[in-house]
C-alpha positions as CSV (number, residue, x, y, z in Angstrom):
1,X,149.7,107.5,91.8
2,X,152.0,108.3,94.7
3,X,152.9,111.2,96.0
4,X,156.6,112.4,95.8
5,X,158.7,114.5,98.1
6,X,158.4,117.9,96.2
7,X,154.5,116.9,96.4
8,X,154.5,116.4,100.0
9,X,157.3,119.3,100.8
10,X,154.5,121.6,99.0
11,X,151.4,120.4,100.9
12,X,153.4,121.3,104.2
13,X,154.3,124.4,103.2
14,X,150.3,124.8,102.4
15,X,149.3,123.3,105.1
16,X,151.8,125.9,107.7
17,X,150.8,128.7,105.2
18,X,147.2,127.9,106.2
19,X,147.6,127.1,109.9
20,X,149.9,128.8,111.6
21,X,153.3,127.1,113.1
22,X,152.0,127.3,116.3
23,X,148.6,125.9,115.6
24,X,149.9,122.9,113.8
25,X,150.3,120.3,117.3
26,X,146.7,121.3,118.5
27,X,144.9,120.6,114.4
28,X,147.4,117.2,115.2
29,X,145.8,116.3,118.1
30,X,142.6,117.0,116.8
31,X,142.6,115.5,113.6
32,X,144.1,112.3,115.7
33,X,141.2,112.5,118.7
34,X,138.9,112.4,115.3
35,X,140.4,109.2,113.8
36,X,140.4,107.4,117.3
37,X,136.7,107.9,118.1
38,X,135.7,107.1,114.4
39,X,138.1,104.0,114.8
40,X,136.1,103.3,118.5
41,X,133.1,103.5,117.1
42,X,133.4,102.1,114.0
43,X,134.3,98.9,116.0
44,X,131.5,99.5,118.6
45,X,129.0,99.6,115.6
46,X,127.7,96.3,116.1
47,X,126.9,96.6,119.7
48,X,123.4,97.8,120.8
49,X,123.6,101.3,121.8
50,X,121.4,102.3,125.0
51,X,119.5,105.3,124.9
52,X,120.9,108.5,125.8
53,X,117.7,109.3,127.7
54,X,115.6,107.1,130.2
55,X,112.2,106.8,128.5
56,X,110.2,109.6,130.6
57,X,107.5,108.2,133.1
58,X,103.9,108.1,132.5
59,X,102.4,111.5,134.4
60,X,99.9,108.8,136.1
61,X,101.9,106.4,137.3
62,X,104.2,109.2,138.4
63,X,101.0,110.8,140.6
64,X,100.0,107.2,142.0
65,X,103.6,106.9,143.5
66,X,103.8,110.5,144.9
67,X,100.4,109.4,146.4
68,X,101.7,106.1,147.8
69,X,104.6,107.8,149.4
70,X,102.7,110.8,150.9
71,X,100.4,108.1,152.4
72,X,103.5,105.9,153.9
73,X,104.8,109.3,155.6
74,X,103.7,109.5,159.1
75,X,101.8,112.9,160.1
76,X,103.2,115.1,162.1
């Protein structure tokens, strides 16, 4: 089933009914933004993804350094 041009002369009129005239480029743009990132990641999908995040630091390891470098300073 394919849509004719009455059908798709009445979804626009919807569709400006619903948004606004002037709204219509920006909802464009958005709705074409959308379809480009789900096209980019759709292709990226295989690829590992790193973390968003660094793992955090152990609190321990994070006090030995601290302690290393406060030893390395010269006094004053």
């Amino acid at each position: 089933m394919s849509l004719g041009i009455w059908e798709m002369l009445a979804l626009l009129v919807v569709v400006v009914l619903i948004f606004g005239a002037g709204k219509l480029p920006k909802v464009a743009g958005d709705v074409a933004q959308g379809i480009k990132a789900f096209k980019r990641n759709m292709k990226d999908e295989d690829e590992p993804v790193a973390p968003a995040h660094p793992p955090a630091k152990d609190p321990v390891l994070l006090t030995a350094e601290k302690v290393a470098a406060d030893r390395d300073r010269p006094q004053v």
